[in-house]
PDB file with SEQRES, HELIX, SHEET and CRYST1 records, atoms N, CA, C and O in Angstrom:
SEQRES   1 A   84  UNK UNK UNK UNK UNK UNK UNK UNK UNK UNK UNK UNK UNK          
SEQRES   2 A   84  UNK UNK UNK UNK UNK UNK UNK UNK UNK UNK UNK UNK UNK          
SEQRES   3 A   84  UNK UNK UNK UNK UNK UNK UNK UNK UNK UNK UNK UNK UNK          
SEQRES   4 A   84  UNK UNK UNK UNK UNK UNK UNK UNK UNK UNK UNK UNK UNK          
SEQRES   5 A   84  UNK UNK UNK UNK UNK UNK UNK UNK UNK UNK UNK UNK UNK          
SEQRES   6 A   84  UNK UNK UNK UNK UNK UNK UNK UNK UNK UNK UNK UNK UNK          
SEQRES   7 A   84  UNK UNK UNK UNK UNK UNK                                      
HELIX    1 AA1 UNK A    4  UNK A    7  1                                   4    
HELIX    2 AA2 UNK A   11  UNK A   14  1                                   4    
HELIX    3 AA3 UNK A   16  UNK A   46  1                                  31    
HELIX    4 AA4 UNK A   53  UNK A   56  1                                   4    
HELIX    5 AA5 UNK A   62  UNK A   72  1                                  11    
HELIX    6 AA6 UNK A   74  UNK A   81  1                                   8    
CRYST1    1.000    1.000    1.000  90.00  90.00  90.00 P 1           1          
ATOM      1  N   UNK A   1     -33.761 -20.954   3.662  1.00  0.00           N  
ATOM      2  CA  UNK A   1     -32.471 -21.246   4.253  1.00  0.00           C  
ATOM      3  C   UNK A   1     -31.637 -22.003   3.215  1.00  0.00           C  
ATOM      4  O   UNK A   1     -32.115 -23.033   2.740  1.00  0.00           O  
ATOM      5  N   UNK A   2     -30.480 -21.596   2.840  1.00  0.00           N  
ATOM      6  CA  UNK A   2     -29.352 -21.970   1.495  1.00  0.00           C  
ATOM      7  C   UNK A   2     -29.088 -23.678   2.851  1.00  0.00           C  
ATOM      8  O   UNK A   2     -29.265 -23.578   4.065  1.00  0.00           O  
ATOM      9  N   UNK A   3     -28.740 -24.761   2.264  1.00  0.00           N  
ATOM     10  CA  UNK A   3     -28.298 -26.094   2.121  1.00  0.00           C  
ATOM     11  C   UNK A   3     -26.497 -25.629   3.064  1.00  0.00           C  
ATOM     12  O   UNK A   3     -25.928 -26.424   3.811  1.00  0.00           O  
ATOM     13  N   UNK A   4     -25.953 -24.175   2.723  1.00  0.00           N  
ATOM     14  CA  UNK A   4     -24.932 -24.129   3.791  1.00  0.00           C  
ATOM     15  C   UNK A   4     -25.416 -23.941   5.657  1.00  0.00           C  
ATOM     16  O   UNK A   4     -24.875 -24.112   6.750  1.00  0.00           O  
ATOM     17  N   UNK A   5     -26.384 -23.617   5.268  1.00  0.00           N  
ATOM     18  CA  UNK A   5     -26.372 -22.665   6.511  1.00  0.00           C  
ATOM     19  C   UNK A   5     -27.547 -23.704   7.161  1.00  0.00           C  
ATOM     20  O   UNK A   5     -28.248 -23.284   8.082  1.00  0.00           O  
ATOM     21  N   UNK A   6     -27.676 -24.682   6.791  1.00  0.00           N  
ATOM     22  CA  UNK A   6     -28.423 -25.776   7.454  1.00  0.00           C  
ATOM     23  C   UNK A   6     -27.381 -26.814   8.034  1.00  0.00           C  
ATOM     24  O   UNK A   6     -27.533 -27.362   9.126  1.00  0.00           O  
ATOM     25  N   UNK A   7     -26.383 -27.014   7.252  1.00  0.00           N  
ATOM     26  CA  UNK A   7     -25.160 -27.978   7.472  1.00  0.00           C  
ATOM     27  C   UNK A   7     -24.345 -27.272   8.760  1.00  0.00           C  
ATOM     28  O   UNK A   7     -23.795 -27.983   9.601  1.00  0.00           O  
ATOM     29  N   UNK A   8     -24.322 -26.008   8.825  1.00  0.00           N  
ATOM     30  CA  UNK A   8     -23.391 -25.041   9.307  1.00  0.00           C  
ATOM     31  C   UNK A   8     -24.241 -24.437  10.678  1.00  0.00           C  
ATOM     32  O   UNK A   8     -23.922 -24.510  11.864  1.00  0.00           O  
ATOM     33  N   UNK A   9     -25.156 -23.966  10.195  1.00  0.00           N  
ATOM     34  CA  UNK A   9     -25.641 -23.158  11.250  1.00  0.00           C  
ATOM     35  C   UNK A   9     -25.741 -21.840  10.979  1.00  0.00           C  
ATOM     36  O   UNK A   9     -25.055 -21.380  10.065  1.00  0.00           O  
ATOM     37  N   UNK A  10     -26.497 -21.112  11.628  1.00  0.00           N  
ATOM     38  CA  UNK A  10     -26.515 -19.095  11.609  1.00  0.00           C  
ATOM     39  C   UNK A  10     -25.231 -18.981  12.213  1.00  0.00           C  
ATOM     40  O   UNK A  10     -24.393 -18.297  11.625  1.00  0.00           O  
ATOM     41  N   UNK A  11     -24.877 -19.638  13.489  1.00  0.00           N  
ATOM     42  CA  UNK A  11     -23.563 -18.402  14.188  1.00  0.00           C  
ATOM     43  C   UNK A  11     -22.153 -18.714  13.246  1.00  0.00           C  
ATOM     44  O   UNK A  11     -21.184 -17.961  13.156  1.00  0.00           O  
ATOM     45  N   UNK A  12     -22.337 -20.127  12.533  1.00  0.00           N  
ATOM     46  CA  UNK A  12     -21.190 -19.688  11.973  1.00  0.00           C  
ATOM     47  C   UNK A  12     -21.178 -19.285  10.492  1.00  0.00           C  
ATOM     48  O   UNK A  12     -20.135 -19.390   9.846  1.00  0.00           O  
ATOM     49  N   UNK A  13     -22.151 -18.890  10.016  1.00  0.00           N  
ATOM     50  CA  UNK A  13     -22.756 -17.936   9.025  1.00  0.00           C  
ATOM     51  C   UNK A  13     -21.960 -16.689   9.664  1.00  0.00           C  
ATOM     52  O   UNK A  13     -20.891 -16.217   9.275  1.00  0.00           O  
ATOM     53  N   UNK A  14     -22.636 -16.342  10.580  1.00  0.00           N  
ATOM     54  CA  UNK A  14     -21.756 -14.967  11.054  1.00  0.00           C  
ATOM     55  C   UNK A  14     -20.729 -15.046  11.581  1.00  0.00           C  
ATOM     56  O   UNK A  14     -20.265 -13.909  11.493  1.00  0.00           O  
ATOM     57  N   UNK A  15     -19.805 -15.862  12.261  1.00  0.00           N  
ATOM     58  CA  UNK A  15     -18.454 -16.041  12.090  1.00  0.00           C  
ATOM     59  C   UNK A  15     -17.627 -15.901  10.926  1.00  0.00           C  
ATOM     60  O   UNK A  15     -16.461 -15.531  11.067  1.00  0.00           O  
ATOM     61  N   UNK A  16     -18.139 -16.177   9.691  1.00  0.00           N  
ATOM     62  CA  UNK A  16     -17.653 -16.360   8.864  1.00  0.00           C  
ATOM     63  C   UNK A  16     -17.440 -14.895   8.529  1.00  0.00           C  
ATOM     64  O   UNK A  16     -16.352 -14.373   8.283  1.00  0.00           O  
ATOM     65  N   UNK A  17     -18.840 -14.197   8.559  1.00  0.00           N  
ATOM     66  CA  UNK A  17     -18.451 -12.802   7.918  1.00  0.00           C  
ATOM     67  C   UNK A  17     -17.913 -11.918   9.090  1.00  0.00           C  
ATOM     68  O   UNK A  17     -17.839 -10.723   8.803  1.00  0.00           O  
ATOM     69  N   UNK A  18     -17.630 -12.168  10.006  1.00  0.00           N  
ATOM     70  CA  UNK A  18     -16.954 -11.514  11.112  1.00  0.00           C  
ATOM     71  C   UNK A  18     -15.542 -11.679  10.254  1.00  0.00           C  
ATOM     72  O   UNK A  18     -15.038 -10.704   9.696  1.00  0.00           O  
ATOM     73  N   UNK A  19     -14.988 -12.920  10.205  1.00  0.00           N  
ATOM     74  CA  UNK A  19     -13.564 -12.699  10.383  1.00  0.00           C  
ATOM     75  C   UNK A  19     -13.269 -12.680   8.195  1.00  0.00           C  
ATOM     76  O   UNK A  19     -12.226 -12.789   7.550  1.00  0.00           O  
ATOM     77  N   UNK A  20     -14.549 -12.517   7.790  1.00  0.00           N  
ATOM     78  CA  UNK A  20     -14.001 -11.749   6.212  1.00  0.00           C  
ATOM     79  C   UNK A  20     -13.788 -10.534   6.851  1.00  0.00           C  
ATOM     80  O   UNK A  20     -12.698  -9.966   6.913  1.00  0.00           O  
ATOM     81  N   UNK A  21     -14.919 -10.105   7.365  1.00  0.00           N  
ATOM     82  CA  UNK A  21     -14.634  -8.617   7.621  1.00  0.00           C  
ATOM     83  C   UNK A  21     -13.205  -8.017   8.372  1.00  0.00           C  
ATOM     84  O   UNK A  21     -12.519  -7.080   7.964  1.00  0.00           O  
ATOM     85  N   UNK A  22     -13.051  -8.579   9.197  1.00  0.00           N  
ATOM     86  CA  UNK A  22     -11.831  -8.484   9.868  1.00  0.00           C  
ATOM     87  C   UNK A  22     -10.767  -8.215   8.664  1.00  0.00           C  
ATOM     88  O   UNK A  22     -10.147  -7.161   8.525  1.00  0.00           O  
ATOM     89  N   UNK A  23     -10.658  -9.462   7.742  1.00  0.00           N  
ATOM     90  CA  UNK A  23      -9.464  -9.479   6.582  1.00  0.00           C  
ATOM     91  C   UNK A  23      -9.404  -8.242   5.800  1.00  0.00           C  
ATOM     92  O   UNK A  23      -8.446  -7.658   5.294  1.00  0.00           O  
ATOM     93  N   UNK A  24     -11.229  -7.863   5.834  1.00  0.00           N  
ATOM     94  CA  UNK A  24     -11.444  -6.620   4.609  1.00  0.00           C  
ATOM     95  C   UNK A  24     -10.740  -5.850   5.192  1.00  0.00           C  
ATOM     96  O   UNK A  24      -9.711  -5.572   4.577  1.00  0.00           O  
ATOM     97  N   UNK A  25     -10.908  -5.220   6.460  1.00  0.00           N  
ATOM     98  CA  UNK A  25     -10.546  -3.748   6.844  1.00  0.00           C  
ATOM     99  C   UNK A  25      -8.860  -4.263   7.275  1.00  0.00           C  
ATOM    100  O   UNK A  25      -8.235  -3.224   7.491  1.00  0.00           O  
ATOM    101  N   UNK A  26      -8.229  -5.106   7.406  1.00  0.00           N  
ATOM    102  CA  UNK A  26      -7.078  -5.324   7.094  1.00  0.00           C  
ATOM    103  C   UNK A  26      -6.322  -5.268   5.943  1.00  0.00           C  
ATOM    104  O   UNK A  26      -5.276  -4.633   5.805  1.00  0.00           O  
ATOM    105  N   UNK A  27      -6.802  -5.855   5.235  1.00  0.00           N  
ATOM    106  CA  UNK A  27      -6.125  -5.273   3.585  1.00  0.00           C  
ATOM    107  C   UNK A  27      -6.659  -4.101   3.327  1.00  0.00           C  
ATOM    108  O   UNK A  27      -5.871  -3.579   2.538  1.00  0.00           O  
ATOM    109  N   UNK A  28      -7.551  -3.358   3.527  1.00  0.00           N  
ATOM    110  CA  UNK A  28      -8.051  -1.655   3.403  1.00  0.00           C  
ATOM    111  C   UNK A  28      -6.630  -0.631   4.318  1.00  0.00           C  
ATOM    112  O   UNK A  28      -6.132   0.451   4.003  1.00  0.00           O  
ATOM    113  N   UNK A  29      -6.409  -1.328   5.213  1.00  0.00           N  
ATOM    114  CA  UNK A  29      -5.512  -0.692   6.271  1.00  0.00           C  
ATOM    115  C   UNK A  29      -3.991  -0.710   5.337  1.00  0.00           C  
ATOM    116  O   UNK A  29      -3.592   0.239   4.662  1.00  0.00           O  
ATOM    117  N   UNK A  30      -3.440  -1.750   5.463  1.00  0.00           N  
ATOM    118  CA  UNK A  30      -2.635  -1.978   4.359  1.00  0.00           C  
ATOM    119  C   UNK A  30      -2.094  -1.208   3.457  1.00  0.00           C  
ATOM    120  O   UNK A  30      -1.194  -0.376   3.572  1.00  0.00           O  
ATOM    121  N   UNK A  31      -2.977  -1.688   2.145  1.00  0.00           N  
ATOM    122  CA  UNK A  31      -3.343  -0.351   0.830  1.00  0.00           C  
ATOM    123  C   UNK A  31      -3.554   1.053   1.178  1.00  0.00           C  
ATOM    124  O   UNK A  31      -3.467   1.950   0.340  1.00  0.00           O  
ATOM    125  N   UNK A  32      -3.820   1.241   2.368  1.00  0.00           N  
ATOM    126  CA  UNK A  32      -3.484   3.214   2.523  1.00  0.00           C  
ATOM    127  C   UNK A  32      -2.477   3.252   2.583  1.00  0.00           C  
ATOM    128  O   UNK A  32      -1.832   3.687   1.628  1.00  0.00           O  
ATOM    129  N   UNK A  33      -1.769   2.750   3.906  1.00  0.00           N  
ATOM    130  CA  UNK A  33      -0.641   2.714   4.629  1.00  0.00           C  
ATOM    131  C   UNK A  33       0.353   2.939   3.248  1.00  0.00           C  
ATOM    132  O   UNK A  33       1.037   3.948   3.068  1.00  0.00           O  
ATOM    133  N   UNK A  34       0.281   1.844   2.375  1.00  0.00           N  
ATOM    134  CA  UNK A  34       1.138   2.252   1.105  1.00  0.00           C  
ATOM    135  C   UNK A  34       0.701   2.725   0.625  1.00  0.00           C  
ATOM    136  O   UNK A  34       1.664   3.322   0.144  1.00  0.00           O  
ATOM    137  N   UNK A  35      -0.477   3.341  -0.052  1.00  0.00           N  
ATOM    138  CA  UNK A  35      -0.356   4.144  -0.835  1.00  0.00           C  
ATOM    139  C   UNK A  35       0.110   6.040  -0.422  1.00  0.00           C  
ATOM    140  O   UNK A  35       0.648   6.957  -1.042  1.00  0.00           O  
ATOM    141  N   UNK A  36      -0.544   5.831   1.109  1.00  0.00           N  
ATOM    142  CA  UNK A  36       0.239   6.773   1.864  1.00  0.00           C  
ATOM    143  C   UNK A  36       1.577   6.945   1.804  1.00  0.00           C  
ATOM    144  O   UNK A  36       1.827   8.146   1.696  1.00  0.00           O  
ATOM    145  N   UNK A  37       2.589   6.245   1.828  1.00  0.00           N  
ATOM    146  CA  UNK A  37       3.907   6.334   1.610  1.00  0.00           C  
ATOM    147  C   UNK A  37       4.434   6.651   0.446  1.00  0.00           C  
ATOM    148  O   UNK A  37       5.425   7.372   0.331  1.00  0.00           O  
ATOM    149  N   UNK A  38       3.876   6.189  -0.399  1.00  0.00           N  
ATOM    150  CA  UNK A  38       3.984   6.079  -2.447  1.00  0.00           C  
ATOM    151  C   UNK A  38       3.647   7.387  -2.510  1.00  0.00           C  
ATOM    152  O   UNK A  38       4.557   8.129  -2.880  1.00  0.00           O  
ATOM    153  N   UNK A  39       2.410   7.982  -2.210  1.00  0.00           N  
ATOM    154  CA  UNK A  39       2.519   9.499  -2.772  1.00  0.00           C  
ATOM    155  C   UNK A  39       3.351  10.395  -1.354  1.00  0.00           C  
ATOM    156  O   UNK A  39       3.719  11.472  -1.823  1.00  0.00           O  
ATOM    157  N   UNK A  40       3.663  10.328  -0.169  1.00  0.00           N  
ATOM    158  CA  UNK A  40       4.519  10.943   0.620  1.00  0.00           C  
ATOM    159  C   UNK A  40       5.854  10.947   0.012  1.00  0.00           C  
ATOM    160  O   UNK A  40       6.637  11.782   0.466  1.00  0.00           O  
ATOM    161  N   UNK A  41       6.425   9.886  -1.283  1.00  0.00           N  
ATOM    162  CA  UNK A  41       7.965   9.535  -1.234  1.00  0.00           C  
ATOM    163  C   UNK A  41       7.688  10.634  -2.697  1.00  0.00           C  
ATOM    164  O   UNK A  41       8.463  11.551  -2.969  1.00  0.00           O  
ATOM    165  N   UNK A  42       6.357  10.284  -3.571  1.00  0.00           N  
ATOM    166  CA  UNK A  42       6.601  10.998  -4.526  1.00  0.00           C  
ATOM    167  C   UNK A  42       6.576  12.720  -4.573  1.00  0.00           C  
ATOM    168  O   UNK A  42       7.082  13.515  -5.365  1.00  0.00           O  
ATOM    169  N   UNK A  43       5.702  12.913  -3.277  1.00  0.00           N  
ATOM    170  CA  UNK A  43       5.792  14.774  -3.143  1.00  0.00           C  
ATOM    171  C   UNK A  43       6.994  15.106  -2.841  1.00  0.00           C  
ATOM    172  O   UNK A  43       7.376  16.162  -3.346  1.00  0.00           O  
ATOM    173  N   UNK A  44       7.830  14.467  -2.079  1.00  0.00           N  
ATOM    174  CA  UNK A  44       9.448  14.251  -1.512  1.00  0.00           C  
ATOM    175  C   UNK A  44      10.297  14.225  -2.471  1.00  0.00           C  
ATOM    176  O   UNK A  44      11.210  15.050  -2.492  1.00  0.00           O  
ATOM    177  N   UNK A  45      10.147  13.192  -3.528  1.00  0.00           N  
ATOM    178  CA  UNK A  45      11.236  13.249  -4.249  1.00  0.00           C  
ATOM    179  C   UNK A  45      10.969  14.735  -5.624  1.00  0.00           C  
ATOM    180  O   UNK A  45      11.806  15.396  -6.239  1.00  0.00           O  
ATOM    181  N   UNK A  46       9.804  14.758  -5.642  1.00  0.00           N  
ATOM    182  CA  UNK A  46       9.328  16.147  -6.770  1.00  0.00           C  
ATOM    183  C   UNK A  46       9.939  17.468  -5.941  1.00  0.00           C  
ATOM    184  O   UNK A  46      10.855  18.055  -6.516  1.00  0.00           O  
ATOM    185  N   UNK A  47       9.519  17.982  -4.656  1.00  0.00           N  
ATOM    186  CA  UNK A  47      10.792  18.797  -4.245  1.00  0.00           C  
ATOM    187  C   UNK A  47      12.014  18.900  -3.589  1.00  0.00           C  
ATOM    188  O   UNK A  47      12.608  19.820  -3.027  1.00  0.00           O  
ATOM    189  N   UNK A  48      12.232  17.747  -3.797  1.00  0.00           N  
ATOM    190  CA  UNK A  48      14.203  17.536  -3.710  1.00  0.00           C  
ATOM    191  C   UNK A  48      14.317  17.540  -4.670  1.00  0.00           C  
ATOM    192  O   UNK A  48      14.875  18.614  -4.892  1.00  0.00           O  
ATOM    193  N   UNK A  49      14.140  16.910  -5.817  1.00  0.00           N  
ATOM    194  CA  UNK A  49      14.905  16.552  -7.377  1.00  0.00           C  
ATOM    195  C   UNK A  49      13.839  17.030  -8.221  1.00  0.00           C  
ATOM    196  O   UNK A  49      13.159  16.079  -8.607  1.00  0.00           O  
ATOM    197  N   UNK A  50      13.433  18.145  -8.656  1.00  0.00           N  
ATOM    198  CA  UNK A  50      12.508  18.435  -9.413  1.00  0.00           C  
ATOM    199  C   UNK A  50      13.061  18.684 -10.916  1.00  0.00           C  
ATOM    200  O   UNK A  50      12.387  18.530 -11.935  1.00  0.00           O  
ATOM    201  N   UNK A  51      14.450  19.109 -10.861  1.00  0.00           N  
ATOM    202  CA  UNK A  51      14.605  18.873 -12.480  1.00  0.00           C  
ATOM    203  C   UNK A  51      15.022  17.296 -12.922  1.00  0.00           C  
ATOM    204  O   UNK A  51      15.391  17.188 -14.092  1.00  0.00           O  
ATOM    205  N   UNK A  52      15.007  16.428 -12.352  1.00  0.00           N  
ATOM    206  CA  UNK A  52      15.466  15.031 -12.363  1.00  0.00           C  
ATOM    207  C   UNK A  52      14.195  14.654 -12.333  1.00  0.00           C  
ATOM    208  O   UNK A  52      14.312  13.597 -12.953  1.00  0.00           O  
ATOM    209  N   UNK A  53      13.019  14.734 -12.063  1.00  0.00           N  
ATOM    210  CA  UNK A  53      11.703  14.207 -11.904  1.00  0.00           C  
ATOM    211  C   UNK A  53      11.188  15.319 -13.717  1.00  0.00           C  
ATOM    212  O   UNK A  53      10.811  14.689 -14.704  1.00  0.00           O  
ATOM    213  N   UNK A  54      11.240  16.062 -13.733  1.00  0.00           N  
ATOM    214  CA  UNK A  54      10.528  17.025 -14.790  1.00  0.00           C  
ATOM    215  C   UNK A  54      11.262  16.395 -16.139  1.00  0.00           C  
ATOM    216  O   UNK A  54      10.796  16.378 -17.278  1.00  0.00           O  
ATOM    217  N   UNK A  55      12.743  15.802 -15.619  1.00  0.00           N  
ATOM    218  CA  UNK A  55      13.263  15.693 -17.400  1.00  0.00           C  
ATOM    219  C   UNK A  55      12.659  14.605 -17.351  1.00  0.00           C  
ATOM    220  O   UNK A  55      11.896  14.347 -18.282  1.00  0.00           O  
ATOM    221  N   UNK A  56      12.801  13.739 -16.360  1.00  0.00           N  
ATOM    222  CA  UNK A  56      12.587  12.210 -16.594  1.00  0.00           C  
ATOM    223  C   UNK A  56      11.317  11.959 -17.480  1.00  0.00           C  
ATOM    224  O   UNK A  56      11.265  11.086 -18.346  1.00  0.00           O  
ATOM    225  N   UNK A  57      10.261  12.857 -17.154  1.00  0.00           N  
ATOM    226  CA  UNK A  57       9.058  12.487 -17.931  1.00  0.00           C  
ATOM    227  C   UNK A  57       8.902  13.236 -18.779  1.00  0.00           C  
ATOM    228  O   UNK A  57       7.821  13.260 -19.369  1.00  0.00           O  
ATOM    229  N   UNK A  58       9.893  14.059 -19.104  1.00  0.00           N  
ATOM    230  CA  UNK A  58       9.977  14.759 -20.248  1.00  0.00           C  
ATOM    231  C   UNK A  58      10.478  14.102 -21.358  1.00  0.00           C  
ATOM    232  O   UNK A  58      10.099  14.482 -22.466  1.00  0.00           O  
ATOM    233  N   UNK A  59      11.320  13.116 -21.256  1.00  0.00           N  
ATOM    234  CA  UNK A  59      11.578  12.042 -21.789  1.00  0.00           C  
ATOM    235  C   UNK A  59      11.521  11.097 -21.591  1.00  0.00           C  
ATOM    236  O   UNK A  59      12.422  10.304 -21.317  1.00  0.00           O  
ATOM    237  N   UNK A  60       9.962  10.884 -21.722  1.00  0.00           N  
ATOM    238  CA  UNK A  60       8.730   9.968 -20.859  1.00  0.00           C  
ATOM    239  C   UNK A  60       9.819   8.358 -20.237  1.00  0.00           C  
ATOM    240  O   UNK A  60       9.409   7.198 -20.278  1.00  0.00           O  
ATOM    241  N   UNK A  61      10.927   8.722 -19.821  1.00  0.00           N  
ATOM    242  CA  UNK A  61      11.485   8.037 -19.248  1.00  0.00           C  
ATOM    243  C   UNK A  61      10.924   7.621 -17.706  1.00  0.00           C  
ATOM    244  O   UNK A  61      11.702   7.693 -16.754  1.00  0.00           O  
ATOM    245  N   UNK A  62       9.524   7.181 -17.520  1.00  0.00           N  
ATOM    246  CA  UNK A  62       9.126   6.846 -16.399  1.00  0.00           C  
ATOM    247  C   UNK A  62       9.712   5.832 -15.309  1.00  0.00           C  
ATOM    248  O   UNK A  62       9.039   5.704 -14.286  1.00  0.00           O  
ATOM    249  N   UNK A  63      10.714   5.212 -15.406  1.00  0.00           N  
ATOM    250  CA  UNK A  63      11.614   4.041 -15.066  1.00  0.00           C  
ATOM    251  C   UNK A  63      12.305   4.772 -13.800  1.00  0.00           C  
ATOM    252  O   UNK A  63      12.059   4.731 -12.595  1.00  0.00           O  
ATOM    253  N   UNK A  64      13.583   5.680 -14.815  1.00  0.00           N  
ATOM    254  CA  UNK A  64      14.438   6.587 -13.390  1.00  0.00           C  
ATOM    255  C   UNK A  64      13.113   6.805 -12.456  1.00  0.00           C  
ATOM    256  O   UNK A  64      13.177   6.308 -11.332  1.00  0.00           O  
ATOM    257  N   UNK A  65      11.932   7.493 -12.812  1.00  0.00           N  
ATOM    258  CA  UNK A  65      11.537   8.155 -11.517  1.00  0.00           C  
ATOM    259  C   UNK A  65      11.179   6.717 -10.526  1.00  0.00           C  
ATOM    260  O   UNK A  65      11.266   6.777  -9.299  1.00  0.00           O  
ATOM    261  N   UNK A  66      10.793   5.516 -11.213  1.00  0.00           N  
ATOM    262  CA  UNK A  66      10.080   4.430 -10.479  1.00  0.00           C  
ATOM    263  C   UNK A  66      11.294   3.983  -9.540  1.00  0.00           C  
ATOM    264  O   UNK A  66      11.021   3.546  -8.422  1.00  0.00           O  
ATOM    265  N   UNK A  67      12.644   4.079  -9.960  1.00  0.00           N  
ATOM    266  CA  UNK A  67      13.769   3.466  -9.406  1.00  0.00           C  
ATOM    267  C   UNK A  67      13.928   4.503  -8.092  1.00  0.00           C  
ATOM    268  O   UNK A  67      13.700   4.047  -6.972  1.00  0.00           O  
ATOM    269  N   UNK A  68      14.276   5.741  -8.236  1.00  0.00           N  
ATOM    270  CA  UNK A  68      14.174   6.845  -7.441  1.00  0.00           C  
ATOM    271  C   UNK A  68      13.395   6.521  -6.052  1.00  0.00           C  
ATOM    272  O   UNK A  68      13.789   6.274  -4.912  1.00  0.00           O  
ATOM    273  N   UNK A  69      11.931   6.645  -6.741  1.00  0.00           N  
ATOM    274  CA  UNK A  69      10.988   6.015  -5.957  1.00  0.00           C  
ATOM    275  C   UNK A  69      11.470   4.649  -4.805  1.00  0.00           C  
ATOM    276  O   UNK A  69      11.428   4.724  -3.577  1.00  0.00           O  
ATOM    277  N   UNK A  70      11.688   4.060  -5.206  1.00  0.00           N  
ATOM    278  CA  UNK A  70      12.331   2.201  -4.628  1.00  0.00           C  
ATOM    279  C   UNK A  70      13.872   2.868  -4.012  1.00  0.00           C  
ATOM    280  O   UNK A  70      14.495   2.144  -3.236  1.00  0.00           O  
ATOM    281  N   UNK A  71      14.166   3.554  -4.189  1.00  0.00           N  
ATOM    282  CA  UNK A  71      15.398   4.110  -3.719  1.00  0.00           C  
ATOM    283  C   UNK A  71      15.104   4.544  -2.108  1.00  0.00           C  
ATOM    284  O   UNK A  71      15.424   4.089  -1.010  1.00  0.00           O  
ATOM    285  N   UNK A  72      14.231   5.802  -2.656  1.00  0.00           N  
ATOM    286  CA  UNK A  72      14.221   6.693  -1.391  1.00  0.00           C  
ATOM    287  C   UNK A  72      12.832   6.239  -0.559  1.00  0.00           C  
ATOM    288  O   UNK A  72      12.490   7.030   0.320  1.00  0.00           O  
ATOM    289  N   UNK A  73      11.758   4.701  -0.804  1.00  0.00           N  
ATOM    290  CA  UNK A  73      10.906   3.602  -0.081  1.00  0.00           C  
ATOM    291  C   UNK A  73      12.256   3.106   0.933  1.00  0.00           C  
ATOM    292  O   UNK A  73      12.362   3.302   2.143  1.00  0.00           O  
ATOM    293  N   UNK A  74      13.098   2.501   0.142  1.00  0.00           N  
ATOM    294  CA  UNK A  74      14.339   1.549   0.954  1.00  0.00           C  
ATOM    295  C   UNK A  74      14.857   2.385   1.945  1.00  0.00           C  
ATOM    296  O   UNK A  74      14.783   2.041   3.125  1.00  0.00           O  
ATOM    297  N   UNK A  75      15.437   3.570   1.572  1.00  0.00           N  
ATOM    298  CA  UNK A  75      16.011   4.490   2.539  1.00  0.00           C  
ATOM    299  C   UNK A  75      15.056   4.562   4.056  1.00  0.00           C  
ATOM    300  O   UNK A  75      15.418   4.328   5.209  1.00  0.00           O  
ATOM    301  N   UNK A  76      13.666   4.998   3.496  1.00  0.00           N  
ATOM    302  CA  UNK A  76      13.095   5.564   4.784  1.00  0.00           C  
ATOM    303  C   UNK A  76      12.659   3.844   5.549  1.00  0.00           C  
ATOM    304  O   UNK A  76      12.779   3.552   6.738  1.00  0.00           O  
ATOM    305  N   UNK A  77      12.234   3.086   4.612  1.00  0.00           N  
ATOM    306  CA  UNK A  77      12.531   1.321   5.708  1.00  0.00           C  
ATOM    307  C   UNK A  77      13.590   1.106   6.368  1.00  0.00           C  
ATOM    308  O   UNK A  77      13.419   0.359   7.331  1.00  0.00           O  
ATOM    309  N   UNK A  78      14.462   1.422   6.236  1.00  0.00           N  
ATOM    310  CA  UNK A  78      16.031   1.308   6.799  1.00  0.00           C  
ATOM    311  C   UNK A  78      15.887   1.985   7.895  1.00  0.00           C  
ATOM    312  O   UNK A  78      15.847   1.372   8.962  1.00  0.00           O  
ATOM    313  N   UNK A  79      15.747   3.810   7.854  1.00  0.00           N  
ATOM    314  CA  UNK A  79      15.440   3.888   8.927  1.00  0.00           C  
ATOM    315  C   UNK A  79      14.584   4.273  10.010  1.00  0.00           C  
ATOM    316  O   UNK A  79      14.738   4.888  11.065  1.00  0.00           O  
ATOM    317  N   UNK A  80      13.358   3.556   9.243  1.00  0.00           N  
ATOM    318  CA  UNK A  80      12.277   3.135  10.587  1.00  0.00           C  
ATOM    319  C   UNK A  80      12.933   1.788  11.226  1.00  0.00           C  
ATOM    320  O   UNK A  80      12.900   1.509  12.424  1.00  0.00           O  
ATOM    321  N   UNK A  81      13.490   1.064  10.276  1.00  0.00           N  
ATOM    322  CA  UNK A  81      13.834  -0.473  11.416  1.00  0.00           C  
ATOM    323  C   UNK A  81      15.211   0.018  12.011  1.00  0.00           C  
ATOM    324  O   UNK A  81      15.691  -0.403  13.063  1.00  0.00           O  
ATOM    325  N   UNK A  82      15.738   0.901  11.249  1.00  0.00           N  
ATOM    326  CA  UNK A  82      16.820   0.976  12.793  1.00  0.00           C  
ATOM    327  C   UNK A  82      16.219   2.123  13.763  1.00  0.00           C  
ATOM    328  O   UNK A  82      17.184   2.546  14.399  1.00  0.00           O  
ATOM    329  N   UNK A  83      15.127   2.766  14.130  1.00  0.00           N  
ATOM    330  CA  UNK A  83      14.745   3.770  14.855  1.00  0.00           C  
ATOM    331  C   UNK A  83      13.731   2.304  15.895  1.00  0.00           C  
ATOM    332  O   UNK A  83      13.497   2.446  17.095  1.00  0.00           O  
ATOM    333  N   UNK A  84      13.397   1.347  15.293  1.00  0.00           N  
ATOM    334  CA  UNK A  84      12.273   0.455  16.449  1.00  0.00           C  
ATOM    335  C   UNK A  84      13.548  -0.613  16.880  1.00  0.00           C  
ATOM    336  O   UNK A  84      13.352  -1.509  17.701  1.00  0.00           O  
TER     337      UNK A  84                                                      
END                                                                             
């Protein structure tokens, strides 16, 4: 038995990893959720603007597309909060 878990106890040994766990699959939830959106905005903006996406990294100008990106993120936040 570790010197914590004598001071502490077993249940809150497992309290403890109850509510890490809780945090884990909360920040797991999170990080899809965006990264779900990040590649939804980028398949979106590749066929709306595909010669504006093709030059951009053709002249490994990766910036326009990142701005683009933050453009048309803001747009669709706008209106999910005016649709709730």
């Amino acid at each position: 038995m570790t010197p914590l878990m004598r001071t502490t106890g077993p249940a809150a040994g497992r309290s403890i990893r109850r509510v890490l766990g809780r945090i884990g699959v909360g920040i797991t939830a999170v990080v899809a959720v965006v990264t779900t959106l990040v590649s939804a905005a980028t398949v979106w903006l590749v066929l709306t603007r595909p010669l504006a996406v093709a030059d951009a990294f053709g002249k490994k100008q990766v910036a326009e597309v990142v701005q683009a990106l933050a453009g048309l993120m803001v747009s669709l936040l706008r209106g999910l909060v005016s649709y709730l």
